[in-house]
C-alpha positions, 0 to 999 in steps of 0.5 A, spaced: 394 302 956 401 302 960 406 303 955 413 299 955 419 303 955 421 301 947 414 304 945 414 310 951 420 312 946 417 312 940 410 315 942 414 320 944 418 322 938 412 321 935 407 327 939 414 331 940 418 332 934 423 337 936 425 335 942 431 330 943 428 323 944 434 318 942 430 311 940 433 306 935 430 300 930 431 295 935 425 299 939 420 296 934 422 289 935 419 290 943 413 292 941 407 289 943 400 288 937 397 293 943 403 298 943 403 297 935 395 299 934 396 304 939 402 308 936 400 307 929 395 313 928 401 317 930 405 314 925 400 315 919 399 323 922 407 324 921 409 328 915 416 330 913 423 328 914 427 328 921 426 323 927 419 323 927 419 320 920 424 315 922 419 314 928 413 313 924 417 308 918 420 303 924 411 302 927 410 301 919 415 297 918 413 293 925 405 293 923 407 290 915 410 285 918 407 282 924 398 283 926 397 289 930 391 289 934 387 295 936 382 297 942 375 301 941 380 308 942 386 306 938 381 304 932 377 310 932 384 314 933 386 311 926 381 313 922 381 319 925 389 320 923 386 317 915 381 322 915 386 328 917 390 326 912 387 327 906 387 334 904 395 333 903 395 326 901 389 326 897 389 319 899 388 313 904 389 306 906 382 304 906 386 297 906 389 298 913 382 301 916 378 295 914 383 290 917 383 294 924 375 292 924 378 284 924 384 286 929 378 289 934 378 283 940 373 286 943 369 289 937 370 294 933 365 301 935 362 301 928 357 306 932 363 310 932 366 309 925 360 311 922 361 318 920 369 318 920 367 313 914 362 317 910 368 321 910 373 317 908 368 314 902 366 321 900 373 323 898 374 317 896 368 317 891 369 324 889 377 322 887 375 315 884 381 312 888 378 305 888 383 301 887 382 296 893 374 296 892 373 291 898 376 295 902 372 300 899 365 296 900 367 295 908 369 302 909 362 304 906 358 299 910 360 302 916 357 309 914 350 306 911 353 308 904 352 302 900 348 306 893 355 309 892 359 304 894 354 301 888 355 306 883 361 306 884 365 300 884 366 299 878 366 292 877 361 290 872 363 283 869 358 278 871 364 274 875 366 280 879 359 283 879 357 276 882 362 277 888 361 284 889 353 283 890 355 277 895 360 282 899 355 287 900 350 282 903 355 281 909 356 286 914 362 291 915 366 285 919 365 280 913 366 285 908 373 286 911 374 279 910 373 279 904 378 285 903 383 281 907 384 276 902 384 282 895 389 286 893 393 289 899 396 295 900 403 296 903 401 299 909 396 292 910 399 288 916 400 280 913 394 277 913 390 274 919 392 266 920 385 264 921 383 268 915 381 261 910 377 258 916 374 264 918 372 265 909 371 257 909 366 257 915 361 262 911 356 258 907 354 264 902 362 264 900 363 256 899 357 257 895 359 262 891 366 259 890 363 253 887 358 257 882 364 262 879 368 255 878 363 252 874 360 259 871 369 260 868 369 252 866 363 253 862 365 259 859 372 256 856 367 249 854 363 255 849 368 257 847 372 252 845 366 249 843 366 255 838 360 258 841 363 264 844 369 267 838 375 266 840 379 272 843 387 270 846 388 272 853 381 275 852 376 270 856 376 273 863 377 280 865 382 283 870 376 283 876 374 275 874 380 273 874 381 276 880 375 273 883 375 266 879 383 266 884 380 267 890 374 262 890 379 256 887 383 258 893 379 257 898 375 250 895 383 248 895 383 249 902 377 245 903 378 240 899 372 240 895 371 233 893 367 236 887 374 240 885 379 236 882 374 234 876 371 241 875 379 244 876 382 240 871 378 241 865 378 248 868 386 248 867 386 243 860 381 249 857 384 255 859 391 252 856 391 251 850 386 254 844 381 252 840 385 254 834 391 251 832 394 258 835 400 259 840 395 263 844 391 261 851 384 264 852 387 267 859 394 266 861 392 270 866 387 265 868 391 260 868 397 263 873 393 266 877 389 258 878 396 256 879 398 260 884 393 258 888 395 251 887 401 253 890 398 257 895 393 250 897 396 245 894 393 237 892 395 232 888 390 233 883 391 240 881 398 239 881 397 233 876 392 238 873 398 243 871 402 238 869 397 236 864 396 243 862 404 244 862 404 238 856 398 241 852 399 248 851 403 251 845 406 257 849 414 256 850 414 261 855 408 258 859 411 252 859 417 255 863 413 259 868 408 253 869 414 249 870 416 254 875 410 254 879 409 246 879 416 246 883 414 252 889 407 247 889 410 240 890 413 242 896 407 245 899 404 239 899 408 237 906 404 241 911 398 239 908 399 231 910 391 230 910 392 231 902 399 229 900 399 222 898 392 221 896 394 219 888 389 215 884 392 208 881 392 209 874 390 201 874 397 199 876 396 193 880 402 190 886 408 193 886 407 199 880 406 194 874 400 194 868 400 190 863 396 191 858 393 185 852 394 187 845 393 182 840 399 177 841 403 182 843 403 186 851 405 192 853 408 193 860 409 199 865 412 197 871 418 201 875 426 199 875 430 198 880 432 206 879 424 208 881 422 210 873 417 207 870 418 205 863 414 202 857 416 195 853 413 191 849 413 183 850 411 178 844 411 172 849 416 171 854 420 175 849 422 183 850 421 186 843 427 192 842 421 197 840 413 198 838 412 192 834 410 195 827 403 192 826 400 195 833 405 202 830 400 202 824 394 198 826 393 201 834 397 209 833 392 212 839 393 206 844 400 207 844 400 214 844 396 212 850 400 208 854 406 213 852 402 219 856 401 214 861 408 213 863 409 221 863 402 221 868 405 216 873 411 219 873 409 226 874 406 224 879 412 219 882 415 226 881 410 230 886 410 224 891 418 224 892 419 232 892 412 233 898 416 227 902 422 231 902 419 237 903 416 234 909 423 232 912 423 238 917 418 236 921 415 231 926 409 230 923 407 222 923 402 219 920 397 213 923 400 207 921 393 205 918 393 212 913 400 211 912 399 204 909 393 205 905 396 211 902 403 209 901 406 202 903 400 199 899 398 204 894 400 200 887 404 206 884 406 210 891 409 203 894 414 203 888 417 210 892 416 207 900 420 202 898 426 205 897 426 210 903 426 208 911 421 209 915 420 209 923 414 206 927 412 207 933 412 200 936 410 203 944 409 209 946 415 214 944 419 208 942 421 208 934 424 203 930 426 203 923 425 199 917 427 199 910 420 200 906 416 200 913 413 196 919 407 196 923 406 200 929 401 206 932 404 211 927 409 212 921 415 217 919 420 217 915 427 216 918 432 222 919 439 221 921 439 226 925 435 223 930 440 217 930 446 214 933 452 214 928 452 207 929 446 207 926 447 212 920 453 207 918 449 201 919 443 204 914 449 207 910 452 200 909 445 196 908 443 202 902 449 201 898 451 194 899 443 192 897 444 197 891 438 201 893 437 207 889 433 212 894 429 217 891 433 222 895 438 222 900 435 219 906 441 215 909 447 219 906 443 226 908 448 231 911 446 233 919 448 240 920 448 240 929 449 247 932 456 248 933 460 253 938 461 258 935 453 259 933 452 258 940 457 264 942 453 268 935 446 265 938 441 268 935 445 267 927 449 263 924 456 265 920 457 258 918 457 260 911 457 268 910 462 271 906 463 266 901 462 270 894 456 267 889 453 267 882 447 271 883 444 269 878 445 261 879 443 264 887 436 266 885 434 260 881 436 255 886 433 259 891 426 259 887 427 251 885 428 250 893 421 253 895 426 259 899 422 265 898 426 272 896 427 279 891 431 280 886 437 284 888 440 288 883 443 295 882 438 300 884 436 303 890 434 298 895 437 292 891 443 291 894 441 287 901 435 281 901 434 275 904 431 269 902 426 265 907 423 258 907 418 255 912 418 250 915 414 245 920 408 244 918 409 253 917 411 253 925 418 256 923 422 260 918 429 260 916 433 267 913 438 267 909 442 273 908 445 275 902 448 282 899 449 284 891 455 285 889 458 290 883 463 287 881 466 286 873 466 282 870 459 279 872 454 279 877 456 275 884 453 276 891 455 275 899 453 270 902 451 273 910 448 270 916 442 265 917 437 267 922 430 263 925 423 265 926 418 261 931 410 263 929 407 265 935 400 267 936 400 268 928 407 273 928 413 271 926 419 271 933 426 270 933 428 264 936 435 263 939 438 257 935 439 253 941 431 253 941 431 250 934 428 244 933 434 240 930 430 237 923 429 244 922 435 247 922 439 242 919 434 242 914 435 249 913 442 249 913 442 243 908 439 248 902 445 254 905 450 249 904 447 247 896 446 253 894 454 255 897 457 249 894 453 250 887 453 257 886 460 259 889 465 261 884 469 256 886 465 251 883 467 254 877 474 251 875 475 256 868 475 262 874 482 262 875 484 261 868 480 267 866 485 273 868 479 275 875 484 278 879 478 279 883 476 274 888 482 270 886 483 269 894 477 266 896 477 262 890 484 259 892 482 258 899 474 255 898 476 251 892 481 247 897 479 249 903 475 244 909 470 240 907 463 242 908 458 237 911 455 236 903 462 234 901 463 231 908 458 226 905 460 225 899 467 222 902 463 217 906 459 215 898 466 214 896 469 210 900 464 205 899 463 206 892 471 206 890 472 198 892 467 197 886 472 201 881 477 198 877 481 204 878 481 202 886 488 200 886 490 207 884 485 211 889 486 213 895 481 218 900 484 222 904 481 229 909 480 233 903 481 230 896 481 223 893 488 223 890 489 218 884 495 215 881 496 216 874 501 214 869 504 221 868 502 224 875 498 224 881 491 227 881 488 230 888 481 232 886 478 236 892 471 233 895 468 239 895 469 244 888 472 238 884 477 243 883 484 238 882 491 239 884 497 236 880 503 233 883 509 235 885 508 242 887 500 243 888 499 246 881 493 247 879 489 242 873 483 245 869 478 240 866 471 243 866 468 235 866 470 228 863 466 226 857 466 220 854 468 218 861 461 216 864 463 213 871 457 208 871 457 206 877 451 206 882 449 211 887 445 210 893 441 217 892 439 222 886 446 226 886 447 233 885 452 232 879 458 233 884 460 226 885 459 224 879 463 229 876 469 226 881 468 220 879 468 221 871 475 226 873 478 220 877 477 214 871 480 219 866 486 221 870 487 214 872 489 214 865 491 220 863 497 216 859 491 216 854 488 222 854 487 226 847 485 232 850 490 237 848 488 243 852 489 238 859 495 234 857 499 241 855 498 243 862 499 235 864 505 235 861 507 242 863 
């Protein structure tokens, strides 16, 4: 093979230790799969420190993040580097050598392997190193060795030895496959993109899937029937919950139409015990089914964790629960053929169900905010609480509707946030599937409504409406690919129609490529070296669905980066971000944003000018929130706390230019504030809606909320308003932002008025 000029370097440092060959980390990136297969048993062959080890952890560091590919030579080359390994490292990664016989284009030379293999699984054997035991098994079905594979997996629980007996009916490619989905080892390439079509094309394992999630079904029924003892976190063991996980990924991902039943008395079960006891049969169980939902998420298993999240009695699983439903909901977006199937909880035209109670009726419909809510009416009369004979008389009927209001809302909640989710995408809908699933749907209609949807109505020719049209296909409307003339038309009709959108659709931020990122091309500094509560950071990060380690002061915990996909899984965004040790608390740097394009399965950095721009606005949208939330200059004590440190750029972010999100927020209030009884007392400038009080004028700025007193700029500190609710409409779900100035503002208007000591002292100076 013709090696490029990057992977000639390497190969050299690599086979040539002593001599001086200068190479550096860029040399990995111009690798390709080829060069990577070819250079990997030289790596695995490099012991010790110096240049070559730097050599070796650059094509290791390549092969863990994108799939390299092998010929026959380089395939035998590897094994023949893992077996030449072990006297010293008394150990091998069975893992790699199991996904290099997937990696083969042309096929792996099985004949070849034979006797490299039977080695490896000797040793292997000999040192009980079975810590991947599929990967055991594929190595083991290349040399012939399935009696002591047998003898010695170790897995003797009747779920895991049902998994094992139907690997060791597959040949060493499928048992490989199998491996691909286990447990990897660090060395292991990501896993190959098609492995779940090629898992969901082999009947053996489809059957096997819907056995095991039947058998663990009817195992929690024995057991919640008494007829198994109870035993907390007991029911299952480590290799069955392993294997239980495995098989409900892959009916995720067909779909199963059996599924949903068996999923949510599977989850319901695993909950909650039998006993009045706090415990579970399985937690483990219960996070290992969740996280395959989040991994191939539904509707339905969706609803069926939040269902289990009510039922269980462990206040920590509530939590983690509650952690795994929000990275599930917005997975739903690249799996647009499932994402809006919801069952009609017998809800008729426009989300309302009524229900005849004697002389009484119990109605559950939705608001004009969009949240469903229970009342009772006893004639044409609304009642102000449950009439007291049904409380008495019919207990379970009320409690009954009472869940049913949390159901619909919950999956109200699932449908708004998968919408969302989806908003970075190109993805449009037939207009026939569209209107079955959504625009007529009794509960679903409620959120449609409320949103603007385009429709194809000629071929490239896209018009819009508020709760829809008729046309080829359906999408929802994004304002960064319209005019501004349109934005403020929408604008304009929303908040004059007083319609509360489930999110911010027609006041969404548009982020465009600026020229400083097209000087910068492949990274963006729009918002680095802003300083951040970590903390508050790594949460936003995991409720946003963005991907990232926690930072911290150990080794290696220093620099991370947290990366979304979006697109239909298309592209990836990376937000860099570095921990800072500091006193007095843990804060972060904010650093660069990058973007990657999936080609051919591996992931490749994309010049921004190249980024579709749904996507890289929707990328930047979530930088900016997390900045603008997690800054210290949203924290307005920061200063009246004696940190000198970070007290520049507190002053400076607290007060400086606008961010597109406050930019936003000052288009929402120059169209609230005509509404205001203080309008005559507002005015919107650049930066700050300055307010005229009684005693002195307020400039509280757009962005932090922070206010400035005038004459002479002097800083304000009033960490919120309360008492002072703004009660005024907002067009969109606020980030607690603008409704804060808005509070901030009706008190200052009034600041003759206020009683707080502590803000009239620095009022009055």
């Amino acid at each position: 093979m013709r090696l490029s000029p990057a992977a000639q370097r390497l190969h050299r440092r690599l086979t040539e230790p002593g001599a001086d060959h200068p190479f550096s980390w860029e040399d990995g990136a111009e690798l390709s799969a080829a060069e990577l297969g070819a250079l990997l048993p030289l790596a695995y062959r490099v012991t010790g420190g110096g240049p070559a080890f730097s050599a070796r952890s650059i094509v290791e560091d390549e092969v863990r993040q994108r799939q390299p590919s092998f010929s026959p030579e380089s395939c035998v080359a590897l094994y023949e580097a893992l077996v030449d390994g072990l006297p010293h490292r008394k150990w091998a990664d069975l893992c790699l050598a199991a996904a290099a016989l997937l990696r083969c284009p042309g096929g792996a030379p099985t004949a070849a392997l034979a006797e490299l293999s039977r080695t490896l699984v000797e040793f292997m054997a000999r040192e009980r190193r079975l810590e991947h035991p599929d990967a055991f098994l594929a190595v083991a079905g290349l040399a012939g060795m399935d009696e002591v594979a047998v003898i010695v997996d170790g897995r003797q629980e009747s779920l895991a030895a049902a998994e094992r007996d139907l690997v060791m009916s597959l040949d060493s490619a499928g048992r490989a496959l199998l491996a691909e989905i286990g447990p990897r080892s660090f060395g292991s390439p990501p896993e190959l993109p098609d492995v779940w079509e090629r898992l969901a094309a082999m009947p053996a394992y489809v059957d096997f899937a819907r056995s095991t999630l039947e058998a663990a079904d009817d195992r929690l029924a024995a057991i919640h029937a008494g007829e198994i003892p109870y035993r907390a976190d007991k029911a299952f063991g480590a290799a069955e919950t392993a294997a239980i996980g495995r098989a409900a990924r892959l009916a995720l991902f067909r779909d199963e139409p059996w599924l949903p039943d068996l999923l949510d008395r599977l989850i319901s079960r695993v909950a909650v015990a039998p006993t009045t006891a706090k415990t579970l049969p399985s937690q483990a169980l219960l996070y290992e089914v969740a996280r395959a939902v989040e991994r191939f998420p539904t509707p339905e298993a969706i609803t069926a964790l939040r269902t289990a999240r009510t039922v269980t009695r462990h206040a920590g699983v509530v939590k983690q629960l509650d952690r795994m439903i929000r990275k599930a909901e917005p997975g739903l977006a690249d799996r647009v053929e499932v994402a809006f199937r919801m069952p009609d909880l017998g809800f008729g035209p426009g989300g309302r169900l009524e229900v005849a109670m004697g002389e009484h009726r119990a109605v559950v419909a939705a608001g004009e905010d969009g949240e469903f809510a229970l009342s009772w009416w006893h004639g044409d009369r609304r009642l102000k609480a449950v009439p007291a004979a049904l409380r008495k008389e019919r207990p379970d009927e009320v409690k009954r509707l009472r869940e049913l209001v949390k159901q619909v809302q919950r999956q109200v909640r699932t449908l708004v946030r998968a919408l969302e989710a989806g908003f970075a995408g190109e993805a449009a809908q037939p207009y026939d599937t569209w209107r079955e699933q959504i625009a007529a749907h009794p509960i679903a209609s409620t959120v449609a409504a409320r949103l603007i949807w385009e429709a194809e109505v000629a071929p490239g020719e896209w018009r819009a409406a508020l709760g829809g049209l008729e046309g080829r296909r359906v999408r929802l409307w994004h304002p960064a690919r319209a005019t501004l003339a349109e934005v403020t038309g929408w604008r304009e009709s929303v908040a004059e129609g007083r319609v509360r959108q489930p999110f911010k659709q027609a006041f969404r931020e548009v982020y465009l490529l600026t020229p400083a990122e097209e000087r910068t091309a492949v990274y963006s500094n729009r918002f680095a070296g802003h300083i951040v509560d970590y903390r508050r950071l790594y949460a936003m990060f995991k409720a946003r669905g963005w991907r990232a380690d926690l930072l911290g002061p150990w080794d290696g915990g220093d620099a991370g980066q947290a990366t979304r996909v979006l697109a239909e899984g298309q592209w990836r965004a990376s937000f860099f971000h570095d921990y800072l040790y500091d006193d007095p608390g843990e804060h972060a740097t904010t650093d660069q944003v990058r973007f990657h394009r999936r080609t051919g399965g591996e992931w490749q950095e994309a010049p921004l000018a190249e980024v579709p721009a749904l996507v890289f606005s929707e990328a930047m949208r979530d930088v900016d929130l997390f900045v603008a939330v997690t800054s210290i200059a949203a924290d307005p004590e920061w200063a009246d706390r004696g940190h000198d440190r970070h007290l520049g750029y507190w002053h400076a972010a607290s007060f400086g230019e606008l961010p597109p999100s406050a930019e936003v927020r000052r288009d929402a209030l120059a169209r609230l504030l005509p509404r205001l009884a203080i309008a005559d007392r507002c005015t919107l400038t650049d930066r700050y809606l300055v307010v005229r009080g009684d005693l002195r004028t307020y400039k509280i700025h757009l962005g932090s909320a922070n206010i400035l007193m005038e004459p002479g700029d002097v800083y304000l500190c009033i960490v919120s308003a309360p008492g002072r609710d703004a009660k005024v409409f907002l067009p969109f779900e606020d980030d607690g932002r603008l409704a804060l100035i808005l509070s901030k503002a009706l008190l200052l208007a009034e600041d003759s008025r206020i009683t707080d000591e502590t803000i009239v002292r620095q009022i009055k100076g």
